[in-house]
C-alpha positions in Angstrom: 16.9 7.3 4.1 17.8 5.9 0.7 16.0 7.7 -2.1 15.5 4.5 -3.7 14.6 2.8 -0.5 11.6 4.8 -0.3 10.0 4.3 -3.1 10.5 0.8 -3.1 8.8 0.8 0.1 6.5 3.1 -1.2 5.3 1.5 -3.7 5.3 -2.1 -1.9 3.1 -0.4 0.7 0.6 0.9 -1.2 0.0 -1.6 -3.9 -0.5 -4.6 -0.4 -2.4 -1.8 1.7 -4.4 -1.0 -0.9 -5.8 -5.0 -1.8 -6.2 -5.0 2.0 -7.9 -2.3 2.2 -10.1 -3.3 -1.0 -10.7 -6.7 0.4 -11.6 -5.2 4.2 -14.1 -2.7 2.2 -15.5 -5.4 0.4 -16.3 -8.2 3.7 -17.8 -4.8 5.2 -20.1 -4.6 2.0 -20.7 -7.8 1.7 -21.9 -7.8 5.8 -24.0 -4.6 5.3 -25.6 -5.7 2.2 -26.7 -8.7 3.7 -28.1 -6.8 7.0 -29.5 -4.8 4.9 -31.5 -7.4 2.7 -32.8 -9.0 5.8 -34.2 -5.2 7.6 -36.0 -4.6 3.7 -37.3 -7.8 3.6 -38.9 -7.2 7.1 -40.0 -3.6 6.2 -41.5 -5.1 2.5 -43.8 -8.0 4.7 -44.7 -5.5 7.0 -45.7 -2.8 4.7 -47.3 -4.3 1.9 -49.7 -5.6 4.5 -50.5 -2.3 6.2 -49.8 -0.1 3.0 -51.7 -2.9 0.0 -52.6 0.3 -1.9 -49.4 2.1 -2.0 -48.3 0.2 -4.9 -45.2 3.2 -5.4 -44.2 2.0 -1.6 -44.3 -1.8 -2.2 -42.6 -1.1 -5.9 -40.1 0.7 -4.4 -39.3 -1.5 -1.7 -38.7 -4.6 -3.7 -36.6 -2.8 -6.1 -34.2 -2.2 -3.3 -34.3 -5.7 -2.2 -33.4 -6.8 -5.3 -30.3 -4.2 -4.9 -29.3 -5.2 -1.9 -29.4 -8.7 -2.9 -27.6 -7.9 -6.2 -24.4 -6.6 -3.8 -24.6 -9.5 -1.4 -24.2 -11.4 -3.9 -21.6 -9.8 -6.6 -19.1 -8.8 -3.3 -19.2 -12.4 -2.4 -18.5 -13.8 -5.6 -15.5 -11.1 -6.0 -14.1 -11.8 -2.9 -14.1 -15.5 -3.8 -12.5 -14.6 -6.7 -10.1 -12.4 -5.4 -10.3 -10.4 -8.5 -10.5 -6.5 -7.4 -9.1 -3.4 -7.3 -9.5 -0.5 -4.8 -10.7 2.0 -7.3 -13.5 -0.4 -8.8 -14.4 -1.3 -4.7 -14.8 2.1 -3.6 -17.0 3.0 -6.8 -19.2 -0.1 -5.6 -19.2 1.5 -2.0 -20.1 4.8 -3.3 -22.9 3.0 -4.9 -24.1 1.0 -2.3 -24.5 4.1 0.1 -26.0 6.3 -2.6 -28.9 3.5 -3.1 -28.9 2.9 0.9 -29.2 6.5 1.7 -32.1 7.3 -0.6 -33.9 4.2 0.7 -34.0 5.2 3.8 -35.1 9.0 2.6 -38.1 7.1 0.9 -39.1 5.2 3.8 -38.6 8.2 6.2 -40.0 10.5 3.5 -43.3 8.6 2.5 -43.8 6.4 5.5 -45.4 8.4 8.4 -43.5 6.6 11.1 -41.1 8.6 13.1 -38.5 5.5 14.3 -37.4 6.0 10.4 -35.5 9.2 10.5 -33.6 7.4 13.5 -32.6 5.1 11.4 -31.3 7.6 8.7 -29.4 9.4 11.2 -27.9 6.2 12.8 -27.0 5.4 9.3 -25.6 8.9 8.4 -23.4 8.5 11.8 -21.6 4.7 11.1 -22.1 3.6 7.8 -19.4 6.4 6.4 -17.4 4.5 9.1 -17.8 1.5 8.5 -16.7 2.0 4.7 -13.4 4.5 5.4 -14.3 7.1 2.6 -12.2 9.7 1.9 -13.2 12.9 4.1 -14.2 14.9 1.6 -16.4 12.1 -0.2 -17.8 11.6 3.4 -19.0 15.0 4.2 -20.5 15.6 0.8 -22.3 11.8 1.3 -23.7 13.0 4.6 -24.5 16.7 3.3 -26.4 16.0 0.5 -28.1 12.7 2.1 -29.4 15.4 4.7 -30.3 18.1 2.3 -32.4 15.5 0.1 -34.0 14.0 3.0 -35.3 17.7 4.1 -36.7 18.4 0.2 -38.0 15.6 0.4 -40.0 15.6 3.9 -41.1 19.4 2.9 -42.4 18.8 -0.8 -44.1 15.9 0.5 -47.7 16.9 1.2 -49.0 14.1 3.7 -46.9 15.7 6.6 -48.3 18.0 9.0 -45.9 20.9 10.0 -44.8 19.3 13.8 -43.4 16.4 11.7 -41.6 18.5 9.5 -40.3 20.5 11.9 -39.0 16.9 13.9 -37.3 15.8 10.9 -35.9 18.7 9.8 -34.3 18.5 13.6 -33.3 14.8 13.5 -31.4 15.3 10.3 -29.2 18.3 11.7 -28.7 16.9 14.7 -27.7 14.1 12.8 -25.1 15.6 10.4 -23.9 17.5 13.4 -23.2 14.6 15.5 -22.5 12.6 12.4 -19.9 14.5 10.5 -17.3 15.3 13.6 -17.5 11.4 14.6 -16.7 10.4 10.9 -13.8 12.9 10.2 -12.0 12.1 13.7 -12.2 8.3 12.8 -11.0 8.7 8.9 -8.1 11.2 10.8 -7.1 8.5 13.2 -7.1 5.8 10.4 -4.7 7.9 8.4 -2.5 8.1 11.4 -2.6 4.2 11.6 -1.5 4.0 8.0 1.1 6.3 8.1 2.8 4.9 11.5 2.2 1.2 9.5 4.0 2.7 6.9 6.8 3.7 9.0 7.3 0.9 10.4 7.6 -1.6 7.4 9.9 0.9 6.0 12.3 0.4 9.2 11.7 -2.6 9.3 13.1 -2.7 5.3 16.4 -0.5 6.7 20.1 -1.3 7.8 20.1 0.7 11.2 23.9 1.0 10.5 24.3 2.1 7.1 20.9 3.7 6.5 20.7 1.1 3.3 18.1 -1.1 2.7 18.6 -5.0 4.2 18.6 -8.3 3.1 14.7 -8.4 2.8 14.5 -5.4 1.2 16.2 -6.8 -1.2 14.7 -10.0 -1.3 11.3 -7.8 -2.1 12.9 -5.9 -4.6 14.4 -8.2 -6.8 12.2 -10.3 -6.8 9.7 -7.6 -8.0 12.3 -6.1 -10.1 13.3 -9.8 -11.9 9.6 -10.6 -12.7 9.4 -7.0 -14.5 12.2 -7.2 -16.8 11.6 -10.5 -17.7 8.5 -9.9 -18.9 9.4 -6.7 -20.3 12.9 -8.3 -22.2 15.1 -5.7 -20.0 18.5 -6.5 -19.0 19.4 -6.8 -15.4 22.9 -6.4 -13.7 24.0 -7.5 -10.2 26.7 -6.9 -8.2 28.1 -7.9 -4.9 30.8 -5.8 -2.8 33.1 -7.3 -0.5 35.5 -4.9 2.0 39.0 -6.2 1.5 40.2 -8.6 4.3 37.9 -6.5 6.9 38.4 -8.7 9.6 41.9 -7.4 10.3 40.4 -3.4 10.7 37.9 -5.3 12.7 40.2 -7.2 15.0 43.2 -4.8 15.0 41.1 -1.9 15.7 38.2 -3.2 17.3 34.4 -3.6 15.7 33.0 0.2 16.7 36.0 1.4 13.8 34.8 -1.5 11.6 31.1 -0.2 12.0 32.4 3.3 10.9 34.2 1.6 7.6 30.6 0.0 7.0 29.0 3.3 7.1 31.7 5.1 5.4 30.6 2.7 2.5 27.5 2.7 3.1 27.4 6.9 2.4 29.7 6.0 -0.4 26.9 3.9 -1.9 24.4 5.9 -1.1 25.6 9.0 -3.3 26.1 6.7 -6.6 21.7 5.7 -5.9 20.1 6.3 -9.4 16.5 5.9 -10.4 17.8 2.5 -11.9 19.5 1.2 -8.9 19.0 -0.2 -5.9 22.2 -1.2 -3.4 21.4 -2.6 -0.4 23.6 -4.6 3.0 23.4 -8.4 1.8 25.3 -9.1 5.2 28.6 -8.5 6.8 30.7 -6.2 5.2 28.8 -7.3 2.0 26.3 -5.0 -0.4 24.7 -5.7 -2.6 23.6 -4.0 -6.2 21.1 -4.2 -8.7 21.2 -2.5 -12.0 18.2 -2.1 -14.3 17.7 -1.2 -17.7 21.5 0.0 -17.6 24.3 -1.1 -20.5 27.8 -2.8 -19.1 29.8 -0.1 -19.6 27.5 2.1 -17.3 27.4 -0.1 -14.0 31.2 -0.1 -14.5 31.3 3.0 -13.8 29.0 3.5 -10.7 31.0 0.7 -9.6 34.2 2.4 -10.2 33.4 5.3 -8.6 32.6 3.7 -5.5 35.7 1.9 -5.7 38.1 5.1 -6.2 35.9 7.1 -3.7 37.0 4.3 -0.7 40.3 4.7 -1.7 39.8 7.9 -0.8 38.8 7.8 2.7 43.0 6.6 3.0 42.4 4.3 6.0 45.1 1.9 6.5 45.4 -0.9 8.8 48.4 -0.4 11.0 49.7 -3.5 11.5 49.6 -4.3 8.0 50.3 -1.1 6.0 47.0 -2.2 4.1 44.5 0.5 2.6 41.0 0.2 3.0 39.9 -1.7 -0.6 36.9 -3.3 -1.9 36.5 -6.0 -4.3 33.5 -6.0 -6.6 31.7 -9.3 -8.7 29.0 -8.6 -11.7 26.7 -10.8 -13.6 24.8 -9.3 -16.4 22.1 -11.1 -18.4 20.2 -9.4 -21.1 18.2 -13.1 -21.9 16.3 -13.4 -18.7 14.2 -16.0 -19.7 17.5 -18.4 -19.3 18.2 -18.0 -16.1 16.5 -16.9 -12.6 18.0 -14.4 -10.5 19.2 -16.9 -7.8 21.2 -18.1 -10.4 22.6 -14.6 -11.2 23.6 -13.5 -7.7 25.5 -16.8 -8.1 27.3 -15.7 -11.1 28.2 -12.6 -9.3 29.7 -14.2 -6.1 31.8 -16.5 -8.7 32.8 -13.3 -9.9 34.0 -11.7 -6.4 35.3 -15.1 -6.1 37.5 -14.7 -9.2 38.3 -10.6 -8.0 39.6 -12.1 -4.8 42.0 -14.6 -5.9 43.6 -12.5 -9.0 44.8 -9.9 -6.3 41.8 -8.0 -5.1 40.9 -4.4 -5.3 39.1 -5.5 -8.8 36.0 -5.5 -10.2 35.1 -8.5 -12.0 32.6 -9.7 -14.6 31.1 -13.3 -14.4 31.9 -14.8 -17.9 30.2 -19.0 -18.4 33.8 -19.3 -19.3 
């Protein structure tokens, strides 16, 4: 596949999975955070009545409802926004499971009620899920949740040795169960991505000359327009036309004309530089776009893949013709005048102008 293909694709990919991805972790927050505030307000009713001189207990309880309601409330107003990145989401994940997993050590920890660790290990078991960490983030969350809860339940003095020797076994069960069931879905979620990934990047390619297609194109220069724009870079387009194609196509029939196409299409593919991007506008038409290059240097790559059809020395029979291409440029340095509509245009006027002075040319789009 084109090099250049790729990491348009590539990058595409990443930069829309990613937002999704963000925006998916943050409803799941948001949903959690807000389960979570209703359970705490439960447990904080329920125990400052039983427990009115544990004053650590009820402290500590309504410091995590005031948590929980800070996250309900800061991942619905970003979501509304639509102002996030992935980075600053999973940070705020992170954080939400840190302050959810040590909540649930206290209660299980100080609260002499053995429905609690079930909680923590049910919690231990989905919530990595629910969130999609990264697998080594998730084991070392449900490791060190685990080894905290198990200080905690032996340090603490108002536990008789059965109950310590019930939680210790509820929390290993619990990482047992819990770590297996959290790497096999993170594994089979990568595998989801990647064959999503494949797909749009087929999707993106001309099955026929392993180039990228019209919407490729469309997403790339598009992306690629807005850049240098902003950025005051020059930008150079080109369209390539095969020389009176449809008598190959008709004399010899269109399996030879697909060969000429991906003749060309190999042709193309071997002048690819980091600053280019060619792709099948349709027919036996391609399409190029040069960034950040000077005139002089797209001449070139064009002139190359002119000679090099030359040399494949197919002829037409019935015409004595050789294979030929004709090639149109616009180049605009002063981006802010125009739109790129306007300069793929300029560069069919230009293929326009190559086609009536004799073909075989390459011409450049002058306002003149």
């Amino acid at each position: 596949m084109n090099k250049s293909l790729q990491d348009e694709i590539k990058a595409s990919y990443i930069a829309r999975n990613a937002h999704n991805l963000a925006k998916d972790t943050l409803e799941n927050l948001r949903m959690v955070s807000l389960l979570s505030l209703a359970i705490n307000a439960v447990f904080t009713v329920v125990i400052i009545r039983l427990l009115e001189d544990s004053w650590v207990i009820n402290l500590g309880l309504i410091v995590l409802y005031l948590l929980f309601s800070f996250f309900a409330y800061w991942t619905n107003r970003l979501l509304k926004r639509n102002d996030y990145s992935f980075p600053y989401v999973y940070k705020m994940t992170l954080g939400f499971l840190f302050i959810m997993s040590f909540s649930l050590i206290f209660m299980s920890v100080y609260i002499n009620n053995e429905i609690l660790p079930l909680f923590f290990i049910l919690f231990l078991v989905l919530y990595p899920t629910l969130f999609l960490l990264k697998e080594i983030d998730m084991v070392l969350f449900i490791l060190v949740s685990g080894l905290v809860f198990i200080i905690g339940s032996y340090f603490y003095s108002g536990q008789s040795n059965g109950d310590l020797t019930m939680r210790f076994y509820f929390i290993i069960t619990g990482q047992t169960i819990g770590i297996p069931i959290n790497w096999m879905v993170l594994r089979l979620r990568k595998k989801e991505l990647y064959l999503k990934e494949l797909f749009i990047a087929y999707s993106h390619l001309d099955e026929l000359t392993k180039l990228p297609n019209r919407r490729a194109f469309n997403l790339h220069i598009e992306k690629v327009y807005k850049h240098n724009s902003i950025n005051h870079i020059p930008l150079g387009i080109a369209i390539i036309d095969i020389d009176d194609f449809k008598l190959y196509n008709d004399y010899y029939g269109h399996l030879e004309g697909d060969n000429i196409l991906e003749a060309l299409g190999n042709i193309i593919q071997n002048q690819v530089k980091p600053d280019t991007f060619f792709a099948r506008f349709g027919g036996e038409e391609f399409i190029g776009v040069f960034t950040n290059q000077p005139i002089n240097t797209i001449f070139e790559t064009l002139y190359k893949i002119k000679q090099d059809i030359k040399k494949l020395d197919i002829s037409c029979s019935n015409t004595g013709q050789k294979l030929s291409i004709s090639i149109g440029i616009a180049y605009e340095t002063n981006l802010s005048s125009t739109n790129y509509m306007k300069l793929i245009d300029n560069a069919d006027v230009a293929l326009y102008k190559a086609k009536i002075y004799g073909k075989d040319k390459i011409e450049h789009y002058t306002a003149e």
